[in-house]
Backbone bond lengths (Angstrom), bond angles and torsions (degrees), N, CA, C in turn:
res aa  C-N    CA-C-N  psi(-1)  N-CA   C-N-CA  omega(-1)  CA-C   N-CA-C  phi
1 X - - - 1.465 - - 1.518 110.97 -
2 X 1.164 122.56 -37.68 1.116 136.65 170.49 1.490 112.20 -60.99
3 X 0.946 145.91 -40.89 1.038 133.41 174.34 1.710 129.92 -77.65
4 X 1.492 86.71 -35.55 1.889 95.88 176.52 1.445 90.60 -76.53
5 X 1.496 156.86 -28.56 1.396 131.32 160.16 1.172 118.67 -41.39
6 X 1.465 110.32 -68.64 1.623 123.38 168.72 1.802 124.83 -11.87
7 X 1.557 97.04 -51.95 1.196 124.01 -163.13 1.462 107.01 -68.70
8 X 1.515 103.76 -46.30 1.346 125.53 -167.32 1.594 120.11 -76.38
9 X 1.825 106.09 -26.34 1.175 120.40 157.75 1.377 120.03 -56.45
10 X 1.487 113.70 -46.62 1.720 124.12 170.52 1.047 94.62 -31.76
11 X 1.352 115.10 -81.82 1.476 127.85 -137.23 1.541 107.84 -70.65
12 X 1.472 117.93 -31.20 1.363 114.49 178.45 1.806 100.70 -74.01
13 X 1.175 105.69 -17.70 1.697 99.55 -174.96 1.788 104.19 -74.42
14 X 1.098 96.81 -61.29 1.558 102.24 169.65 1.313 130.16 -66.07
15 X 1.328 126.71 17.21 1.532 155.71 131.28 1.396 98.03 -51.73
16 X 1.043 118.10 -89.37 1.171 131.56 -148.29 1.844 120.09 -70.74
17 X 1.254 95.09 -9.97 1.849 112.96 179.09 1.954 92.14 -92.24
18 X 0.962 103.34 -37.74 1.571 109.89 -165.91 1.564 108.59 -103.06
19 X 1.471 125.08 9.99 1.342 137.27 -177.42 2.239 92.80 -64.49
20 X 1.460 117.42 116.37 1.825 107.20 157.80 1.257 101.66 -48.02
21 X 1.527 120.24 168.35 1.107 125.33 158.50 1.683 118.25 -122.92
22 X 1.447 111.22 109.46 1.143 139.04 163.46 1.400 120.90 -33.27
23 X 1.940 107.62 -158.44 1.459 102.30 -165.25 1.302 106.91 -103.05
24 X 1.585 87.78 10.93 1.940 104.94 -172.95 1.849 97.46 -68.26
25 X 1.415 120.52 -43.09 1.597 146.97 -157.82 1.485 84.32 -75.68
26 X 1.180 134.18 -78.94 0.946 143.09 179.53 1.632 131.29 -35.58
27 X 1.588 98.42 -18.46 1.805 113.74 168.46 1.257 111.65 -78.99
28 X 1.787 116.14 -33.05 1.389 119.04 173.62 0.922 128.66 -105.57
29 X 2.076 126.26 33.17 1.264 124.10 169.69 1.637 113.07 -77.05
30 X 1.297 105.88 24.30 1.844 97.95 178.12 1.286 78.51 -108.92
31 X 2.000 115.82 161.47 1.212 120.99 165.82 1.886 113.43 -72.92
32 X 1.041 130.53 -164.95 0.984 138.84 138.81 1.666 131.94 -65.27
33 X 1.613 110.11 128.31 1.653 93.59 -177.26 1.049 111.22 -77.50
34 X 1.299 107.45 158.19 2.130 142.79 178.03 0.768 97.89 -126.03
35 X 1.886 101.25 155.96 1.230 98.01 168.53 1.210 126.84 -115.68
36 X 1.627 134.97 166.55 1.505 122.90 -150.08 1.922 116.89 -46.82
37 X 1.871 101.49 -37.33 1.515 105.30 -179.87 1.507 115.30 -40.53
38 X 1.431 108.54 -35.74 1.538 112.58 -156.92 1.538 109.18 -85.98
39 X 1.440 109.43 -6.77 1.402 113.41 -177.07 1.798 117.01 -96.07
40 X 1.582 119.58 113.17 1.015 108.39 -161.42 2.031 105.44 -71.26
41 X 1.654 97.93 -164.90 1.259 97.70 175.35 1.485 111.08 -92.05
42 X 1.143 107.36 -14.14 2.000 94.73 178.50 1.621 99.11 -86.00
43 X 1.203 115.36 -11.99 1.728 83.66 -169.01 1.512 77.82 -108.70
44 X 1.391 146.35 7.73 1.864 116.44 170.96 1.700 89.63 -95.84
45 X 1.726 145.59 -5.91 1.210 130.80 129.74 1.525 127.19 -42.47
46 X 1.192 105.36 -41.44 1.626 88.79 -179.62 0.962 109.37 -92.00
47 X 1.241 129.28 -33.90 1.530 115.29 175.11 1.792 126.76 -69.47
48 X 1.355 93.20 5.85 1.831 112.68 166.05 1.418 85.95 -73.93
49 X 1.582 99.95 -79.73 1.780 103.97 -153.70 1.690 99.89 -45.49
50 X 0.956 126.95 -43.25 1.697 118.69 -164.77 1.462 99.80 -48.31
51 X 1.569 107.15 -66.11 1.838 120.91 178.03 1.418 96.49 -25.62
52 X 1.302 114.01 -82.21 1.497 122.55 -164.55 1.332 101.65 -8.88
53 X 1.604 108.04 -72.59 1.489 130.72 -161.08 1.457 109.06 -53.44
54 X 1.137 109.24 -44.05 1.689 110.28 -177.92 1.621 116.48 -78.57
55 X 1.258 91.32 -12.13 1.904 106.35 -174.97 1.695 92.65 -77.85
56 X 1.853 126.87 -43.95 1.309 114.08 -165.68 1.744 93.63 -87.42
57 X 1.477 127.00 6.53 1.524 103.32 -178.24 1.738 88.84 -102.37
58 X 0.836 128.18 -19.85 1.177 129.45 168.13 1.822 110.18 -32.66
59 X 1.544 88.85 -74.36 1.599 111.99 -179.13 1.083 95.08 -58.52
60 X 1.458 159.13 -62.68 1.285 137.56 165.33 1.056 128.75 -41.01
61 X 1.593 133.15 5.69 1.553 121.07 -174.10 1.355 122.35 68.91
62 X 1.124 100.04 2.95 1.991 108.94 176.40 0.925 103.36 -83.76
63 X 1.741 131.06 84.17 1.311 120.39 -171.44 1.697 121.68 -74.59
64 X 2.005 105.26 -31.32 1.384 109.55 -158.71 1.433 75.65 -84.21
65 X 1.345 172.62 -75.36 1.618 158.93 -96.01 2.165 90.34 -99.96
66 X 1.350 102.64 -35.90 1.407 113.10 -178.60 1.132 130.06 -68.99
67 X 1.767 107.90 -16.77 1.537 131.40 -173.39 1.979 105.25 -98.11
68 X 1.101 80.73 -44.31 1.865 103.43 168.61 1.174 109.37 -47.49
69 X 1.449 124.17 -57.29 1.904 132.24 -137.97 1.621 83.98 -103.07
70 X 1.485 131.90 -33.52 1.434 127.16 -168.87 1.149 98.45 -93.02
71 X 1.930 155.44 -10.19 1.127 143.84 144.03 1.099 101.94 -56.10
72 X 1.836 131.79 -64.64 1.364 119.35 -144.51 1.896 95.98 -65.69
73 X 0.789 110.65 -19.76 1.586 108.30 -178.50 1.456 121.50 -71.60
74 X 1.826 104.50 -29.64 1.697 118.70 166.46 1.243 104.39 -59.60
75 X 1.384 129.22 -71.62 1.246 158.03 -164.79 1.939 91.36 -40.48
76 X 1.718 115.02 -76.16 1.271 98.08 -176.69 1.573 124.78 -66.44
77 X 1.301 104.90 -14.46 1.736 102.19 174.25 1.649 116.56 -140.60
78 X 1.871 99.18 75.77 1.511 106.68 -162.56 1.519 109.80 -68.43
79 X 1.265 115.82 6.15 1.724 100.73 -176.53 1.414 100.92 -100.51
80 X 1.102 137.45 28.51 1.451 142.57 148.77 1.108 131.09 -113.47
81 X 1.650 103.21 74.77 1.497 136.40 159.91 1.518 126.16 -20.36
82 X 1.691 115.04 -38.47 1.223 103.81 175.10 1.162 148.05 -107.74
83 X 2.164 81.04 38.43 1.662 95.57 173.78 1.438 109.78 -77.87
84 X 1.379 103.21 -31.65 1.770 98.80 166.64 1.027 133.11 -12.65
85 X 1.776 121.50 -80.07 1.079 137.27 165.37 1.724 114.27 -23.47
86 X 1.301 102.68 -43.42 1.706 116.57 -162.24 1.538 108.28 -70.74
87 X 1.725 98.21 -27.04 1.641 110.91 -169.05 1.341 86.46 -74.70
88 X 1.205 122.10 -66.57 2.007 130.00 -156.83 1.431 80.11 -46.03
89 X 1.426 140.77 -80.76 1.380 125.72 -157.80 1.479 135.92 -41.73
90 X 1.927 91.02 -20.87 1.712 100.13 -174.91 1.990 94.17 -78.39
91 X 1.382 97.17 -53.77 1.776 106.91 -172.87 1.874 92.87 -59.29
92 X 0.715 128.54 -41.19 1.775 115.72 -179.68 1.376 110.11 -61.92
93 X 1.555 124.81 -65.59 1.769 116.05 151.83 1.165 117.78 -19.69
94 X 1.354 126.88 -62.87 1.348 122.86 -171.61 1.558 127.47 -73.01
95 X 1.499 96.97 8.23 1.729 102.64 -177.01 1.935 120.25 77.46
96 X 1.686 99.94 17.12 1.667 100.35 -168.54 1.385 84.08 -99.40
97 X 1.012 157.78 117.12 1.285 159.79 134.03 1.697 118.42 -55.03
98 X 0.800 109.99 -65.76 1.460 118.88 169.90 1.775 104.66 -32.77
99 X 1.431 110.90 -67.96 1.362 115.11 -173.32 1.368 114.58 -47.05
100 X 1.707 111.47 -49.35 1.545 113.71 177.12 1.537 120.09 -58.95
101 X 1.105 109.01 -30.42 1.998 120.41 176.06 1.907 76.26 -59.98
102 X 1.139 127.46 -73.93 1.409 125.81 -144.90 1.536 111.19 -65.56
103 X 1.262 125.73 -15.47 1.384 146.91 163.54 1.096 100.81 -58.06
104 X 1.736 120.23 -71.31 1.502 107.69 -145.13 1.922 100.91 -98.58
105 X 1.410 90.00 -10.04 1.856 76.55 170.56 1.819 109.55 -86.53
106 X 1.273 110.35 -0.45 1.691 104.01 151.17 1.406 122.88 -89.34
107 X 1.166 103.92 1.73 1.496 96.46 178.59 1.699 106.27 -94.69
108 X 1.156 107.72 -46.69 1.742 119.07 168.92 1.475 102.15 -32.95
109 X 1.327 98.42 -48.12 1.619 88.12 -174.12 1.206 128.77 -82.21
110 X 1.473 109.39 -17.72 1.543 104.97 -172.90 1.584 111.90 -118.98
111 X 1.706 111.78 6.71 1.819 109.17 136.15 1.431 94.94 -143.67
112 X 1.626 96.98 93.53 1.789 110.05 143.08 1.048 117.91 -43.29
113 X 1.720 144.78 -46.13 1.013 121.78 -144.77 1.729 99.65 -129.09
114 X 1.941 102.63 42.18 1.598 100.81 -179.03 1.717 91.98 -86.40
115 X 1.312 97.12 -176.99 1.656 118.55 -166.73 1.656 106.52 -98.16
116 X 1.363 104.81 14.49 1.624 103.19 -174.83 1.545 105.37 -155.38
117 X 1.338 97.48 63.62 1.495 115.70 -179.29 1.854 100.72 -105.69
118 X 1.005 120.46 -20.24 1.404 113.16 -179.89 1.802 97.07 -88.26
119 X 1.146 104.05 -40.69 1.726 98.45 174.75 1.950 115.52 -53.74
120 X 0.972 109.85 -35.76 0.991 124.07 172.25 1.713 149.83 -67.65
121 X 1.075 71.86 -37.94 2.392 113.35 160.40 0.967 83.05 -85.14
122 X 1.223 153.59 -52.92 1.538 131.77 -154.79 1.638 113.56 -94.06
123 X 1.640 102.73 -8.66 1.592 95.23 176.16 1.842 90.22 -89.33
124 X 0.940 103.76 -46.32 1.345 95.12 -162.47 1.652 118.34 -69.31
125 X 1.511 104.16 0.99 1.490 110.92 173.23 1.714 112.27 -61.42
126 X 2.082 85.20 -48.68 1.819 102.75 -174.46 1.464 119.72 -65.64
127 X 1.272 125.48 -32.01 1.559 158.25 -169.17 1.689 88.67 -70.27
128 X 1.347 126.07 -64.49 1.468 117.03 -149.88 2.114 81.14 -101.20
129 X 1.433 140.14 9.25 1.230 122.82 152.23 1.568 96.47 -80.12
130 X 1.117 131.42 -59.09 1.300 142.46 -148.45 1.588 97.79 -50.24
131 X 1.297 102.04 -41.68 1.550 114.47 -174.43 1.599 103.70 -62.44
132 X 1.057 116.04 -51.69 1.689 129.60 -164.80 1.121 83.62 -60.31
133 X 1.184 143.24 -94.88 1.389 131.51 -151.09 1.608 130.63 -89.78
134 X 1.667 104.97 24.55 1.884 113.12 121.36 1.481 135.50 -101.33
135 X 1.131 79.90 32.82 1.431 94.47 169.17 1.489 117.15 -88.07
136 X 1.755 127.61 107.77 1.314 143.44 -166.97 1.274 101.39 -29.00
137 X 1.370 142.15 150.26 1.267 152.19 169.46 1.876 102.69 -84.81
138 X 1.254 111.09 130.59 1.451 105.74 166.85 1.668 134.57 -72.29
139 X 1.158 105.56 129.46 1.580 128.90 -162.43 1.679 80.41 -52.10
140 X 1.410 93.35 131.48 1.481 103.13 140.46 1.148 137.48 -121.80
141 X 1.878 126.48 123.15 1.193 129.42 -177.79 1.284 120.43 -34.98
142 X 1.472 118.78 130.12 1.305 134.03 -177.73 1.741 113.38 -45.98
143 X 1.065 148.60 165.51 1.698 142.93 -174.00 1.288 69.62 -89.45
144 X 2.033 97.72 161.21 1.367 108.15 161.00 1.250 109.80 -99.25
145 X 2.094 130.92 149.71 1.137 123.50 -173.93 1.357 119.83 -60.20
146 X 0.860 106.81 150.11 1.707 119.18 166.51 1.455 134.10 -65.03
147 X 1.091 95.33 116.65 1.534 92.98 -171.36 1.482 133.48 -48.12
148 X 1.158 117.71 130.99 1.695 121.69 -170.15 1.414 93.44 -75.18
149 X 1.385 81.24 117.89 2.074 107.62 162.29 1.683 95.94 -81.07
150 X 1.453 126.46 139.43 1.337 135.38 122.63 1.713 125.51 -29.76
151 X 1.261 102.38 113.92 1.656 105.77 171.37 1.475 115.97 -41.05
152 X 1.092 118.50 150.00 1.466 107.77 164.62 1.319 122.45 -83.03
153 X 1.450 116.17 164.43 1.857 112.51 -163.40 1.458 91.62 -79.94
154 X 1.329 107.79 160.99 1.671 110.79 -176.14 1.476 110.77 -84.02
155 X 1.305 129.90 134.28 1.467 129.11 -175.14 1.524 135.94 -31.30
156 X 0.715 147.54 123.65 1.108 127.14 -173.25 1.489 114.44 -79.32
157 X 1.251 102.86 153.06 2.134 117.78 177.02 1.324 90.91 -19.86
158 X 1.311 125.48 -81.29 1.650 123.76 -128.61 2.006 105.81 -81.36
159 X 1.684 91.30 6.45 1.853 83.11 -166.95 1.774 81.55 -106.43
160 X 1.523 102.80 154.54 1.560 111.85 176.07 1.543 91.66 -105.94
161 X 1.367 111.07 166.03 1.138 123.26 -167.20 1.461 107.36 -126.82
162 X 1.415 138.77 100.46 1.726 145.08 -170.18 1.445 96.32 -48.90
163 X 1.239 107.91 155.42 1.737 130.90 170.92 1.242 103.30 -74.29
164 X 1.402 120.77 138.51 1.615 113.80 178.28 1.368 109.90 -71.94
165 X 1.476 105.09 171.53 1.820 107.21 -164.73 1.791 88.75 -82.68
166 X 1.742 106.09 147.36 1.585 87.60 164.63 1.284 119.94 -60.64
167 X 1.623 87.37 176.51 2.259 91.13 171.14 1.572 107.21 -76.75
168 X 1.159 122.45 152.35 1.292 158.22 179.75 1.634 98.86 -46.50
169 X 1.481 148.80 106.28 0.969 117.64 167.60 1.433 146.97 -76.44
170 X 1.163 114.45 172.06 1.528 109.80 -148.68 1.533 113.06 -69.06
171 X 1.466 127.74 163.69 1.454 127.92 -148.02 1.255 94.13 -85.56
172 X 1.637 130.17 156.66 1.215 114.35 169.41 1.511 128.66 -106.20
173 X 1.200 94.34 147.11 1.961 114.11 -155.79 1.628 100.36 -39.17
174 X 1.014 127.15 138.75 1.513 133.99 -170.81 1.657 110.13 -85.29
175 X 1.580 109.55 121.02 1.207 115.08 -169.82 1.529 119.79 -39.21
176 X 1.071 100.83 142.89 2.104 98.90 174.27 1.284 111.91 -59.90
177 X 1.117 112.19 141.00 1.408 122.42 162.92 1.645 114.35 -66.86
178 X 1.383 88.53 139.80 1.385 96.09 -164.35 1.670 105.87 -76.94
179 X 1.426 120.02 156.04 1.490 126.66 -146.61 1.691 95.17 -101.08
180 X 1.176 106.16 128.48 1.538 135.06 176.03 1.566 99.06 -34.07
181 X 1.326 107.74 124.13 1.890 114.04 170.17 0.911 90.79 -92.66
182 X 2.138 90.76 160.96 1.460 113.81 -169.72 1.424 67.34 153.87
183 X 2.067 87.66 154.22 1.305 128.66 -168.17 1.836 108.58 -45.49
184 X 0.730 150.24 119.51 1.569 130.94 150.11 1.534 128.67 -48.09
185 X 0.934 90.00 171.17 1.857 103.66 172.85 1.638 122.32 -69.54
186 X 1.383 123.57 -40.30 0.918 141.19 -168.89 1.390 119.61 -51.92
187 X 1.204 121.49 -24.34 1.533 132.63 157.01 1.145 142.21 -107.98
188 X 1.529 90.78 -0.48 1.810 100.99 144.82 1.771 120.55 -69.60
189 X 1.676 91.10 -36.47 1.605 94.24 -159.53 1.459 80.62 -72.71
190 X 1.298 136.13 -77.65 1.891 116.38 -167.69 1.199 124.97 -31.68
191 X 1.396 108.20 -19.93 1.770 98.87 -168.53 1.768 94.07 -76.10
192 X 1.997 107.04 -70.48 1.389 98.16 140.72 1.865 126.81 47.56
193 X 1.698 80.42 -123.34 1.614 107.21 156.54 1.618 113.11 -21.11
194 X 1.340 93.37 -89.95 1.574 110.92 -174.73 1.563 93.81 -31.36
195 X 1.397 125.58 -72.41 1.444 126.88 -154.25 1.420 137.40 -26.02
196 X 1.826 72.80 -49.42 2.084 112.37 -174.15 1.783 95.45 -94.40
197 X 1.044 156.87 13.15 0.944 166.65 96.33 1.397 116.65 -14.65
198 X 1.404 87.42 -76.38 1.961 95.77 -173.23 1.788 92.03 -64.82
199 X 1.151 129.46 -59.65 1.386 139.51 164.71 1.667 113.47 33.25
200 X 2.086 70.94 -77.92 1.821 120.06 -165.20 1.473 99.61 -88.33
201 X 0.895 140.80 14.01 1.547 142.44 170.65 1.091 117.10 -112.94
202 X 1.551 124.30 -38.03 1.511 123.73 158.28 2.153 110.66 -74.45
203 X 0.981 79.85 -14.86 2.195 69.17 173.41 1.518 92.29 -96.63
204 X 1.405 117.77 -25.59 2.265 96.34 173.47 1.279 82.80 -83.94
205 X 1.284 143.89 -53.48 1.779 104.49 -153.66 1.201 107.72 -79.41
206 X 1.205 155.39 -31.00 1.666 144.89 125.17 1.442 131.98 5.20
207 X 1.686 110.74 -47.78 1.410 114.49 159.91 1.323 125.93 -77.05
208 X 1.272 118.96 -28.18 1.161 138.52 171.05 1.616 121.75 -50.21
209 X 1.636 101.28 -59.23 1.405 95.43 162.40 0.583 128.12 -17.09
210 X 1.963 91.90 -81.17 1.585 120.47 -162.33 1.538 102.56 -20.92
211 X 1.787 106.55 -77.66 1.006 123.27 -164.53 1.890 124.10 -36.26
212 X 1.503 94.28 -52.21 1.413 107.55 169.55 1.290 113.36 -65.19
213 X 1.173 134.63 7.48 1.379 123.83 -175.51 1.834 94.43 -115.36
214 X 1.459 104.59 -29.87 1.396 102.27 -177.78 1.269 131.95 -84.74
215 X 1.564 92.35 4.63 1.800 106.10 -167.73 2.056 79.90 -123.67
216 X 1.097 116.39 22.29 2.037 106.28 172.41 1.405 80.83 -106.82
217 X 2.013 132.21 -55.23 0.816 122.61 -163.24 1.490 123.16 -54.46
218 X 1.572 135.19 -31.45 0.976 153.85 164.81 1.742 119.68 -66.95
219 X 1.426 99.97 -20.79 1.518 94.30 -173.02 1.697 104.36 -141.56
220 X 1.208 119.55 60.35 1.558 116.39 -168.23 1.297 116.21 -31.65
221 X 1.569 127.72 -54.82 0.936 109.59 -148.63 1.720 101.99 -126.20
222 X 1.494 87.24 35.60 1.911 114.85 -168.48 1.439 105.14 20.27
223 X 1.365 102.52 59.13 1.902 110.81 173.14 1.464 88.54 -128.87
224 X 0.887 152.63 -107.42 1.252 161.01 83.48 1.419 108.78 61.21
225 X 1.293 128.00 101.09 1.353 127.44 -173.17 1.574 110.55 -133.63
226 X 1.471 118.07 118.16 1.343 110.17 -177.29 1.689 126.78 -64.11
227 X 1.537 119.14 1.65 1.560 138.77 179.46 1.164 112.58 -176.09
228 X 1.072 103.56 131.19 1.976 102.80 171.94 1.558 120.88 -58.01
229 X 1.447 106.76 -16.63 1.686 99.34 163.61 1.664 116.91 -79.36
230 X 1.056 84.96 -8.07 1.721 87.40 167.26 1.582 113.46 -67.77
231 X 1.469 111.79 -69.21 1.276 130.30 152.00 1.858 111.91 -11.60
232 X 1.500 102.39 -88.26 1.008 103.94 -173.56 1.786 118.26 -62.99
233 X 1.280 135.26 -10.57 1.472 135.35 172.11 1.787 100.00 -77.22
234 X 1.494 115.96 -24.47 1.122 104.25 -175.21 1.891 125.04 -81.74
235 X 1.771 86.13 -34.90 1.661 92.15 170.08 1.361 100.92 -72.23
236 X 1.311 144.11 -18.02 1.535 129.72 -167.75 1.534 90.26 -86.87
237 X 1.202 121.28 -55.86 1.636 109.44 -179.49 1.908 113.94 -48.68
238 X 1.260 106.85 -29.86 1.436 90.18 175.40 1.248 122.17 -79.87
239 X 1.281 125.45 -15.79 1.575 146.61 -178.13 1.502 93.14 -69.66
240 X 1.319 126.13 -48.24 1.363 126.22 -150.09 1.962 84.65 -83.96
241 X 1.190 119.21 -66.68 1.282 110.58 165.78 0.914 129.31 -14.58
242 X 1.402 122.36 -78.96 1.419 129.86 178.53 2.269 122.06 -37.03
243 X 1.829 76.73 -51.41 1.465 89.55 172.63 2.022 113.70 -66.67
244 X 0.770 107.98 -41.89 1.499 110.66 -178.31 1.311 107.50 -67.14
245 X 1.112 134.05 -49.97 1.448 141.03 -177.69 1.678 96.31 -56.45
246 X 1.045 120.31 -69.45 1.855 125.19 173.59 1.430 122.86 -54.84
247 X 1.304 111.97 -4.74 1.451 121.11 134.96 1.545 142.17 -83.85
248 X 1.295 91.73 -56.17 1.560 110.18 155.15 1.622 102.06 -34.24
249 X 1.076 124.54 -46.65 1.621 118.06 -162.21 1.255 109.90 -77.47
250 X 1.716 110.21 -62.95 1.334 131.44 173.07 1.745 106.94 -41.03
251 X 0.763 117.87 -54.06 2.017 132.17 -147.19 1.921 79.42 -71.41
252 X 1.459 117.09 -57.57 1.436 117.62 173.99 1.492 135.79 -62.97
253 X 1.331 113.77 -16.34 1.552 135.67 151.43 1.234 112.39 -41.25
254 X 2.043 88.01 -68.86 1.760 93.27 -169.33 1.663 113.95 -76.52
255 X 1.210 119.86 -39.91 1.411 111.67 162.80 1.238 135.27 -34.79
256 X 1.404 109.71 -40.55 1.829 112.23 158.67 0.948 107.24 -77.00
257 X 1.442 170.06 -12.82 1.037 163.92 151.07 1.220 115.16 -58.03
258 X 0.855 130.66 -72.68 1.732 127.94 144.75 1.489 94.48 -5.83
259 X 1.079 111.30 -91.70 1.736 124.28 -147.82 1.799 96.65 -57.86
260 X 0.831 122.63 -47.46 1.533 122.68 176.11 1.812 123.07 -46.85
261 X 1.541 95.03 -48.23 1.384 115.78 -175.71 1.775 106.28 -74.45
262 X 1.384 105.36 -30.60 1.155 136.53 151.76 2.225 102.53 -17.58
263 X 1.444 80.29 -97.14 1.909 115.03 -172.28 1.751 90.55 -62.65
264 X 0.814 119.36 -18.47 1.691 111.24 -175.52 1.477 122.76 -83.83
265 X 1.176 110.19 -29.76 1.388 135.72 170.88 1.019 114.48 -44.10
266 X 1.396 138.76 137.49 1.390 121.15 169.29 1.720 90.93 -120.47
267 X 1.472 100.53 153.72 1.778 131.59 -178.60 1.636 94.36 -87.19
268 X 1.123 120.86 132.04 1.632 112.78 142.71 1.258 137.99 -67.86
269 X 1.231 114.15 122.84 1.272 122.80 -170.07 1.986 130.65 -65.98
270 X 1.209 106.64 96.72 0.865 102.11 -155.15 2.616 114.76 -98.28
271 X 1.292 102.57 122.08 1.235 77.83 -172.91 1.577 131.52 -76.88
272 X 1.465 103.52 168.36 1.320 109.22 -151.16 1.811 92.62 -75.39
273 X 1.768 101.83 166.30 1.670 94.00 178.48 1.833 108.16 -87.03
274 X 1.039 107.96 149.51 2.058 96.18 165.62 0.707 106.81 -48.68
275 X 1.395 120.88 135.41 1.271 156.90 99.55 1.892 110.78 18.07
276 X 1.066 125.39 118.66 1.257 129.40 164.88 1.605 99.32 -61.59
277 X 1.711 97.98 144.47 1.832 96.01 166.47 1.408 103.07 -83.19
278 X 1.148 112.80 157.28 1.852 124.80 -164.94 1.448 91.24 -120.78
279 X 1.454 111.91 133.30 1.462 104.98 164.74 1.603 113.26 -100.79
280 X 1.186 100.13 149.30 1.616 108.50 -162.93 1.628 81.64 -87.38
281 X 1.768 100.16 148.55 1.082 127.25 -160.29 1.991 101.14 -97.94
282 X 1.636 106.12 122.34 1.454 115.63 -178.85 1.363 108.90 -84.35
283 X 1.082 140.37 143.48 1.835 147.37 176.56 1.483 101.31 -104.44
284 X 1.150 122.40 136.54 1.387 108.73 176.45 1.333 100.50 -113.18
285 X 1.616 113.99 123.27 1.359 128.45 -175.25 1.310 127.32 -65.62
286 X 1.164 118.05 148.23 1.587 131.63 -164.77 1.555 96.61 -95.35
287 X 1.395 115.16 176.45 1.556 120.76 -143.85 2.107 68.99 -150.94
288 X 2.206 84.38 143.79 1.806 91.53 170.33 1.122 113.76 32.65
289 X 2.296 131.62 64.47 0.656 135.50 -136.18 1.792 143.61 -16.78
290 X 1.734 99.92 32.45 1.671 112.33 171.53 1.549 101.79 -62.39
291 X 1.135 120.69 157.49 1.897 136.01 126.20 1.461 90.57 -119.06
292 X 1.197 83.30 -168.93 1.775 118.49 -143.39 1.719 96.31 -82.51
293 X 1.180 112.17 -16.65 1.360 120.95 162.66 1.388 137.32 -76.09
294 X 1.122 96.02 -26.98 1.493 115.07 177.43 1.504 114.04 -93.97
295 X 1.644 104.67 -156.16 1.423 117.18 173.82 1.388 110.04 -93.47
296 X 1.452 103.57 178.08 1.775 106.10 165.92 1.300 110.29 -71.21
């Protein structure tokens, strides 16, 4: 009896030297917290320089060498809690989700009373949705086939057989959507109009002048005229006057009219589309007033 105990002790001993280590090992890869007194000054120096190092593999996308270099830096200077935060950001880069939930709910715990605990509940709100819905969809069993019916026997001679019913005709095409309001054209083109109107009424009353000014020079006191084309350039300049001015007027009538009919119009109001939801943007907090920008 004594000996098969003996034996059995072995074997449970050598169990336990040769036990893998699970996700149990993996709950206690953070050290235990200290507190800052107990941490001398050469090792919260080296555990700067380590950070450093894991801070530039970071920036390289080296997440697992980045996850490494920012523990060994916990490990030598455990009373700085808000490397935590820094880890969840490396395991969130890297697509570990799970790990980052397990990051920052050690950090909750081991400074209750930091100033960025709502930042923090709120990453880990998004982190454990994000999770929920990659979560594999469940297989569903294939239908089972359907049972084979027997053909039916073919009619016999004396039975007639009905014409099939036609097909159903086809559904009808779904009305157009009705076309987006907004101003028309129609009071652009009058204003337009009006514009080139008034346009052409200031280039006749312009020639007109001219003319009238060139038939005063020739005829001062329009009694006395040194040629009848004098005369006659002067009544044509007033003609052209007259006419340009009665454009000028008209062409500016209709141009406000235009422009009025314009502002009078009403657009249909059409509503706006939703809005994409925006996710509000997380900072991942710095430790011994560091961020991720700074130093340790």
């Amino acid at each position: 009896m004594r000996s098969i105990r003996h034996w059995l002790l072995v074997l449970a001993f050598g169990a336990t030297l040769f036990a893998v280590p699970g996700r149990a090992d993996e709950a206690n890869d953070y050290p235990a917290a200290c507190d800052a007194s107990k941490v001398t000054p050469t090792d919260r120096d080296r555990a700067h320089t380590v950070f450093i190092s894991g801070k530039g593999f970071l920036e390289e996308s080296n997440y697992d060498k980045a996850i490494g270099y920012f523990k060994d830096a916990y490990s030598i200077d455990c009373s700085v809690h808000g490397i935590l935060p820094i880890i969840a950001t490396a395991y969130e880069r890297k697509g570990d989700k799970a790990e980052a939930v397990r990051a920052l709910d050690e950090y909750l715990k081991r400074a209750p009373n930091a100033a960025d605990h709502e930042v923090i509940e709120r990453r880990i709100r998004n982190l454990k949705d994000q999770l929920s819905h990659e979560q594999p969809a469940p297989t569903v069993a294939p239908p089972a086939p359907a049972p084979s019916v027997a053909p039916a026997p073919p009619p016999a001679a004396s039975e007639t057989i009905a014409p099939a019913p036609p097909p159903p005709p086809p559904p009808a095409a779904p009305p157009a959507p009705p076309s987006e309001g907004g101003h028309t054209a129609g009071p652009w083109i009058v204003t337009g109009v009006g514009g080139v109107a008034a346009l052409a009424g200031v280039i006749l009353f312009s020639v007109g002048t001219g003319d009238v000014s060139s038939a005063d020079n020739q005829c001062p006191d329009r009694g006395h005229c040194a040629s009848q084309s004098a005369v006659d350039s002067g009544n044509r300049g007033i003609q052209l006057k007259n006419a340009g001015g009665g454009l000028i007027a008209g062409g500016l009538v209709v141009a406000a009219a235009g422009l009025i009919w314009h502002f009078l119009e009403k657009p249909s109001e059409h509503s706006a589309a939703a809005s994409a939801p925006t996710l509000e943007p997380v900072a991942a907090p710095g430790y011994a007033g560091v961020t991720m920008h700074g130093a340790f």
